[in-house]
N, C-alpha and C positions, 0 to 999 in steps of 0.2 A: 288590818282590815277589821273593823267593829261597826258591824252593824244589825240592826232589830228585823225580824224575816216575820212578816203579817204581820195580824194583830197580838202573835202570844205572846210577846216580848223575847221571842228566842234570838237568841246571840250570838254571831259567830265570831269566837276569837282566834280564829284558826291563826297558827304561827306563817303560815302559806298563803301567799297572794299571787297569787299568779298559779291556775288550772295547769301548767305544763311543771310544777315541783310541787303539786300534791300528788301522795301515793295516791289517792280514791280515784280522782280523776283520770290519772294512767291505769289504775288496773282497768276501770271504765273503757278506756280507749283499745286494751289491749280484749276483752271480752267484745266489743264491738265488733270489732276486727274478723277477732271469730266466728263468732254469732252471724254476722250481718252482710258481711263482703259476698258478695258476688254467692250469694245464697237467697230463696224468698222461699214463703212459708205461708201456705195457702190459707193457715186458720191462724187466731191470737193464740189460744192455745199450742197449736207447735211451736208460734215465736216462744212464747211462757216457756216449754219446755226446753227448748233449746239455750234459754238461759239460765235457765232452773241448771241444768245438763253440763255448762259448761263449769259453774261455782261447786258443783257438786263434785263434778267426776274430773273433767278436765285440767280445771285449775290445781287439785289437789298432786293429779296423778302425772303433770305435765311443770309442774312447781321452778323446778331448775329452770327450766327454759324461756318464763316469765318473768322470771324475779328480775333480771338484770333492766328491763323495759319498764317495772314497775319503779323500785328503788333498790338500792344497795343495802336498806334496813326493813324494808318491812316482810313481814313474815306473817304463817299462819299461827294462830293462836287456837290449842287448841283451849276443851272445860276443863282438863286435867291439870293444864299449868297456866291456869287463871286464880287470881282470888282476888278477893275483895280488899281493901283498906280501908278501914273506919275510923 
């Protein structure tokens, strides 16, 4: 799948075509889930928080139990074991 998103000329050449074997999309689905299922949230800001809440705290701290739903590889990254190639 290659194609140009508006006018900036951005590109996606994402290896994945099909929303059901991107990781993004699944963690997406699996944060939805949580977030949103048979919950409601009187102001935007609770929903914000609540989402804010769940990448923060939950995801991290709940990690085993999502991973198999997201993918078999993807993982969190922390700034410790990131670096750059030039």
């Amino acid at each position: 799948m290659n194609h140009a998103s508006n006018n900036l000329g951005i590109q996606n050449d994402s290896k994945f075509t099909t929303d059901a074997l991107n990781p993004i999309e699944r963690l997406w689905a699996v944060m939805h889930q949580c977030v949103t299922h048979n919950r409601r949230y009187p102001t935007q800001k609770q929903f914000a928080d609540a989402i804010l809440k769940f990448f923060r705290e939950t995801l991290p701290n709940e990690w085993k139990t999502f991973r198999s739903q997201v993918s078999d590889n993807f993982r969190i990254v922390t700034h410790e074991k990131f670096r750059l190639l030039e």
